[in-house]
Residue, then its C-alpha position, 0 to 999 in steps of 0.5 A: x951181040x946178042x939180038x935179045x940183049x940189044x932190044x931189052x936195052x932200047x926199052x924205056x923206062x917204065x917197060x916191062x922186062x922178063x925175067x930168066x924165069x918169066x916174071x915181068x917186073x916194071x922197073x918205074x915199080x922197082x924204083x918206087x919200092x926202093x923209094x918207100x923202102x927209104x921212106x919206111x926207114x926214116x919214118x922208123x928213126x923218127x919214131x925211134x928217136x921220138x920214143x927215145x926223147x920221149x921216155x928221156x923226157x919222162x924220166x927227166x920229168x919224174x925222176x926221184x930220190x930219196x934225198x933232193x934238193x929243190x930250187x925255192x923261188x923268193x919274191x921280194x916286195x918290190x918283186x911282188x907287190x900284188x901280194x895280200x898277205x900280211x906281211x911282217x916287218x921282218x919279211x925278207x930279212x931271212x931270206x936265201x934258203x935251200x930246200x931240201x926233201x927227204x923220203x923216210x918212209x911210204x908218203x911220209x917226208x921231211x922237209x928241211x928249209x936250210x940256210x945260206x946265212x949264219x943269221x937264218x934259222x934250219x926249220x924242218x917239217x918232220x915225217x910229213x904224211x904228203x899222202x893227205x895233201x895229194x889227191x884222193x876221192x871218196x871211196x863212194x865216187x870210185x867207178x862213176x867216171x863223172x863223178x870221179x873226174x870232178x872229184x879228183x879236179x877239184x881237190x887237185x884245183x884248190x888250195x890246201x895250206x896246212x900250219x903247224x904251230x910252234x910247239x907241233x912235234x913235227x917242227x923243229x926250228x934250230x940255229x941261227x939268230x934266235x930270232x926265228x925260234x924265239x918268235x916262230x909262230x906257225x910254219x905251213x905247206x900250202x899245195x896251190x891250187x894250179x899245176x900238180x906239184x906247185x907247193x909253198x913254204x911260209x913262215x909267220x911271226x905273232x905281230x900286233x896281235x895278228x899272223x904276220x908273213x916273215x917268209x914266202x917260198x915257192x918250190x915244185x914238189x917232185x912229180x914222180x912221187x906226186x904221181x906214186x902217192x896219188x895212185x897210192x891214194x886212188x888205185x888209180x893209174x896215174x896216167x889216165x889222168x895226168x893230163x888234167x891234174x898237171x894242167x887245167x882240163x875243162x870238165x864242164x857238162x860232166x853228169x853228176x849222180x847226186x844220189x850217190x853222194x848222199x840219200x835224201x831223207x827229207x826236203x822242205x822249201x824255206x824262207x830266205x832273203x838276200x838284200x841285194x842293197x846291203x853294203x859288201x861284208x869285209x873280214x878275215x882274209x878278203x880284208x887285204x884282198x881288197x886291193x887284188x879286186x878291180x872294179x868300180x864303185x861296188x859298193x853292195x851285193x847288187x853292184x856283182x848282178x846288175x852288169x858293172x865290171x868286176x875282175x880279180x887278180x889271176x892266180x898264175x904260177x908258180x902261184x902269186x896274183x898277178x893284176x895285169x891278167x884279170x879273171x873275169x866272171x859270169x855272175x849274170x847267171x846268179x843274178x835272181x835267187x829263185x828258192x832255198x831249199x834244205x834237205x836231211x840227208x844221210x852221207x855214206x861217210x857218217x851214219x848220222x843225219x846232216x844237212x844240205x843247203x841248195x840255192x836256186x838262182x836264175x840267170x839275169x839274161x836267159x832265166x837259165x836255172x843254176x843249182x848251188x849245193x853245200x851239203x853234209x854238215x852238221x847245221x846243229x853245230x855250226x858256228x854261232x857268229x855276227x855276219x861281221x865274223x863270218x870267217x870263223x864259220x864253215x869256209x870251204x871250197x868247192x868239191x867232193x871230199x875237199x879239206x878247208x883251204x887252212x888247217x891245222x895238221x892234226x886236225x888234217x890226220x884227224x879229219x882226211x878229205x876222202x873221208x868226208x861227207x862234205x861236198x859242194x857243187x855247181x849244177x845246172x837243171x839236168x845235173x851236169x857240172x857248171x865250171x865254178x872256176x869260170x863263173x868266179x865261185x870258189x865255195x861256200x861260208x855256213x854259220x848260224x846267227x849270233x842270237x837267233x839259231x833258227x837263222x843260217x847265214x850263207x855267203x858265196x866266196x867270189x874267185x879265190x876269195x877276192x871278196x864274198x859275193x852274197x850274203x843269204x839269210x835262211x830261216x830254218x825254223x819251221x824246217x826242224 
């Protein structure tokens, strides 16, 4: 036997070989190459089975039609006895419908609530433009990142419920006992103010004078064409900012250009008050939502400040209060209002003079400066009411080119959000974005006083408009 072939058999491991043409190769090394060879291909199947899950997942997720079937959730009173609606005496007696969502043309849907019983009434929303309750923002906000952001997160982060009264040409009420058509009083669509897509259907009778509740539905509006029309809305692509839209996404400190927003014309300081000693205001829809309130012996606006322990129901999924999760706040920070301050501003959506309200607080514990702002409206037209009917005035949430929380449909088509001069907003000194959400502020309440129209009355409305949490009286006399 060959006495070469003998000694490179007897080498180690880990030896080095020559080859024929005089390379020399580690053979420790050949192995490891090997080795990484293996781990580079498993590592490449993971990658391609997380890209295959992952467009399946997306497709699965975003996936439309133009006809589809959504599942509607119903919670009986037993199943849901936080709730503060107004409930009729005929609520649950028409439950067990079927949803059905119909594309006729760009933005525009029909909404079909079907049967399951003989008894229960077809109601069919007719060529609903979803556009106006998806997200939009001013054309004004557009290219400023900050302003932009809070924008779009807060018309994604407030509710939107919008009626159509019986004799609207956009509903339709067919079949059933004839109780429904008889007695049909407002049919409305409601976009929750939680996850994109998380809508409501309710129906609502005339009882005792009043709206009364007969059914409650909860649906997920399909995200796919959640995300088409609000990239129709916003020219926008969707994935840049789905993440903040289908789940909450903290955007405190964001810089906010006021100067775009509107151009001051005028400011002066005025007299106002604020008797933290009066006794809490109580009407409209904080009536029931009494009881979604957790606090003891708050009995006037100065029980919010002086540290007692207040907390509200939390609005969870798909969109119902829930008493076992409370929402806290940090009223502390508008413990002291410092100073009122009105502005004549001139808004890029209106070529005539509005105004601007801004309250100046400071905290109870640090003396840190918070700057609450409702601005482009129109002081001269407010409603002229008691405090008692304080509900009747400007109600509106936080945001820039927000709609109310309640209106009707034509007056939603008449009036679009991202068309709006009105916006409201929580800033600290240096103009940066304060979480509203997390101090428990869902907007203000404008209206002037019944008898005297030098006075402007101010309400702050707590976390989803549990309660209000200050009444501010405002002479604007010496202002004109």
């Amino acid at each position: 036997m060959d006495s070469t072939v003998e000694n490179v058999s007897a080498l180690p491991v880990g030896s080095v070989v020559a080859s024929e043409n005089g390379n020399k190769r580690p053979g420790w090394l050949a192995r490891l190459g090997r080795r990484w060879r293996l781990i580079c291909a498993a590592l490449l199947l993971v990658l391609v089975c997380v890209v295959a899950g992952l467009s399946f997942w997306l497709q699965r997720r975003y996936a439309v039609a133009d006809t589809m079937d959504l599942p509607l959730r119903e919670f009986s009173n037993s199943e849901y006895p936080e709730d503060p609606a107004v409930r009729s005496i005929h609520f649950g007696q028409y439950f067990g419908r079927k949803l059905k969502l119909v594309r006729r043309d760009r933005g525009f849907f029909d909404f079909v609530l079907e049967p399951t019983d003989p008894r229960t009434a077809t109601v069919i929303f007719h060529n609903i433009d979803v556009r106006l309750m998806t997200p939009s923002e001013p054309a004004w906000t557009r290219g400023d990142a900050g302003l932009e952001r809070i924008a779009l997160t807060d018309r994604q982060w407030n509710r939107q419920q919008v009626s159509f009264n019986g004799h609207s040409p956009h509903l339709e009420v067919v079949g059933g006992d004839s109780f429904e058509k008889t007695n049909l009083a407002s049919a409305e669509l409601a976009k929750n103010c939680l996850n994109a897509g998380l809508w409501e259907v309710l129906l609502f009778v005339h009882e005792n004078e009043h709206k009364a509740l007969y059914y409650h539905g909860w649906f997920t509006f399909p995200l796919g064409y959640y995300k088409d029309l609000f990239e129709q809305n916003t020219g926008l692509s969707y994935w840049q900012h789905w993440y903040k839209l289908e789940h909450w996404s903290e955007p405190a400190g964001t810089p906010i250009r006021l100067a775009t927003l509107r151009r001051v014309e005028s400011e002066r300081e005025v007299t106002m008050t604020f008797d933290p000693s009066e006794p809490i205001l109580v009407g409209g829809e904080q009536t029931n939502k009494r009881r979604t309130t957790e606090g003891r012996n708050i009995l006037t606006w100065g029980d919010f400040y002086d540290g007692s322990m207040v907390r509200f129901a939390t609005f969870t999924p798909p969109g119902r209060y829930d008493l076992n999760r409370l929402w806290k706040n940090e009223y502390g920070r508008l413990a002291h209002l410092s100073k009122a301050i009105l502005r004549n501003i001139v808004s890029p959506a209106s070529s005539r003079p509005l105004q601007e309200l801004e309250l100046i607080f400071a905290s109870r514990d640090m003396g840190e400066k918070v700057r609450f702002i409702v601005s482009g409206f129109d002081l001269a037209k407010l409603p002229q009411l008691p405090p008692g009917r304080y509900s009747e005035g400007l109600y509106m949430p936080m945001g820039i080119g927000v709609p109310p929380f309640f209106q009707d449909y034509t007056d939603l088509q008449k009036n679009q959000p991202d068309k709006s001069p009105y916006f409201s907003l929580m800033l600290d000194s240096a103009d940066h974005w304060i979480n509203h959400h997390a101090v428990a502020v869902d907007g203000p309440v404008l209206h002037r006083d019944a008898k005297d129209t030098s006075l402007l009355h101010a309400y702050l409305l707590s976390y989803e408009r549990h309660t209000l949490i200050g009444h501010y009286v405002i002479q604007t006399q010496i202002f004109r």
